[in-house]
N, C-alpha and C positions, 0 to 999 in steps of 0.2 A: 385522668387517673387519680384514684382518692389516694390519699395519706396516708398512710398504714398507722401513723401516731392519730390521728382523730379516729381512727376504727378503731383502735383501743381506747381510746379515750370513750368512746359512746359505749362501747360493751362496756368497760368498766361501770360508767356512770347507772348504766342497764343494772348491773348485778348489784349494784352497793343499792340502788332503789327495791331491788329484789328481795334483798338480806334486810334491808328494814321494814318494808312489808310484812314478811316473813316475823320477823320479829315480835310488831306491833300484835301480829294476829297470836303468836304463842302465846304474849302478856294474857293478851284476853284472855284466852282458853286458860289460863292460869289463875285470872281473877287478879293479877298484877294490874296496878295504875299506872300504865308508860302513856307518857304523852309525847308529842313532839317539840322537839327543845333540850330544855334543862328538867333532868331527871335524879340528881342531886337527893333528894326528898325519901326514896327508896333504899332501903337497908340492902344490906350486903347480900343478904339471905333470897331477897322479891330478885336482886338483878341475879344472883347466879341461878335461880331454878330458872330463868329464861334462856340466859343460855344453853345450861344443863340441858332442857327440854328440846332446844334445837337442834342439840347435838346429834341427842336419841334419836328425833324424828329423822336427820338425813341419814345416819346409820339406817335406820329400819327401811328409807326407802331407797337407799344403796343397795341392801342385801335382799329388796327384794326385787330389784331390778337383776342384783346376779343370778338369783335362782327363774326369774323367768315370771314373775306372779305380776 
């Protein structure tokens, strides 16, 4: 019988690799410099439109999941 704490543990691990994926790929689409590491180097302005921008996209693919599209 597995662990119920290492199942979480591996889906966690799964999602947070997810979210930074995710992430790296919105930089880009942004024309943001995120690299892996220390991202220190980037103004206030480059890190919030990547969150910003991730926010929007799960919204939009939330709502279009409710309506069916």
């Amino acid at each position: 019988m597995t662990n119920s704490n290492s199942n979480s543990y591996a889906n966690g691990a799964e999602a947070k690799d997810a979210m930074n994926k995710f992430k790296m790929e919105v930089a880009n689409e942004l024309g943001v410099n995120l690299k892996q590491g220390y991202n220190g180097d980037l103004t206030s302005r480059e890190s919030g439109s990547i969150g910003g921008e991730m926010v929007r996209q799960m919204i939009k693919k939330q709502e279009q999941q409710m309506s069916g599209k």
